[in-house]
C-alpha positions in Angstrom: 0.0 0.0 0.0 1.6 3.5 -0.8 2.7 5.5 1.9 0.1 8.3 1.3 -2.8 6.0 1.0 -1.6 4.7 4.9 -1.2 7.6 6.2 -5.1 8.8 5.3 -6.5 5.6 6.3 -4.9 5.8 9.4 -5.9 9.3 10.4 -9.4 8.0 8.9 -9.6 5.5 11.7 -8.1 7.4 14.4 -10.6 10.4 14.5 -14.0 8.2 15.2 -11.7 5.9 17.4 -10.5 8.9 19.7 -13.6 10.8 19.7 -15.4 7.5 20.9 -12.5 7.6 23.6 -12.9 11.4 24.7 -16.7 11.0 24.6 -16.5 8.5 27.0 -13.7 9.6 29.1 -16.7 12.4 29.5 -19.5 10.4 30.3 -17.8 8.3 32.6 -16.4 11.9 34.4 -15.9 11.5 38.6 -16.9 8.1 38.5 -13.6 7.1 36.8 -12.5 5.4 40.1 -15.5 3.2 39.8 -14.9 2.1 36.2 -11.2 1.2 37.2 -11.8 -0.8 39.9 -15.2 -2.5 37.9 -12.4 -3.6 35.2 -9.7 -5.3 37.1 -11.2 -9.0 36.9 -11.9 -8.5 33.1 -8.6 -7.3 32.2 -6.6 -9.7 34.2 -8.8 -12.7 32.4 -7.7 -10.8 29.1 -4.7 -10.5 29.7 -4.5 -14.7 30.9 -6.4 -15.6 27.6 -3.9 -13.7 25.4 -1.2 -15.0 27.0 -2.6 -18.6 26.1 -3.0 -17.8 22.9 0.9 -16.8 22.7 1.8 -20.0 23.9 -0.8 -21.8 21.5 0.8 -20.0 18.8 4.2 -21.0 19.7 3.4 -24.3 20.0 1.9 -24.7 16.5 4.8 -23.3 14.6 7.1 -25.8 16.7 5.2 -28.5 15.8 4.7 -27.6 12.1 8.3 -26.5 11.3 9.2 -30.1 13.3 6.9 -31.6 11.0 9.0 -30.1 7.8 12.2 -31.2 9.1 13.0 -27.2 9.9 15.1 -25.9 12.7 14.9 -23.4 14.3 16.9 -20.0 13.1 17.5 -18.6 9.5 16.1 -20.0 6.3 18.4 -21.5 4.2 18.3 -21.0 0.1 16.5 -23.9 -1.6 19.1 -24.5 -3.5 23.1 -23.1 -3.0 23.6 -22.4 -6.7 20.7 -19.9 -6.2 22.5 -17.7 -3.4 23.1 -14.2 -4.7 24.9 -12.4 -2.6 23.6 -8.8 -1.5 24.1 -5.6 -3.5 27.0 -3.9 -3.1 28.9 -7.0 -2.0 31.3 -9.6 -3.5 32.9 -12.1 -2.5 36.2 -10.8 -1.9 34.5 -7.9 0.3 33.7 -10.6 2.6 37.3 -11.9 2.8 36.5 -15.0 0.6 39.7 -14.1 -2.4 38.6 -16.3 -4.9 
């Protein structure tokens, strides 16, 4: 996506989103203390489930790249007649001499 088109969407999304916030930073008003405290149980089970799903996560990528015969680390190219190296670099810049 081109820079330009980001940068509208994303001040697109952000002016409903914060005006929802300020709105009901207002409503809400003196009886912020009471929200707080209202929301400690529901964030804390949240935060629990997301962390679970972290570890799910973790676990399936294990098991998959186990599955292909992967390890863990950098990819490797498919094939080492296909390795280019990177531009602005040869071989002898890296100390090879051949």
């Amino acid at each position: 996506m081109p820079p330009v088109r980001f940068g509208i969407y994303t001040v697109l999304g952000c002016i409903p989103w914060t005006a929802a916030l300020a709105w009901t930073g207002h409503l809400v008003g003196k009886n912020w203390g009471n929200v707080v405290s209202a929301l400690h149980g529901p964030s804390y089970a949240l935060a629990g489930l997301i962390g679970l799903l972290v570890i799910f996560a973790v676990i399936v990528l294990v098991r998959r790249r186990r599955e292909r015969g992967e390890r863990p680390g950098p990819r490797k190219p498919a094939d080492p007649g296909e390795h280019r190296e990177p531009a602005g670099t040869t071989s002898t810049a890296r100390g090879h001499g051949d």
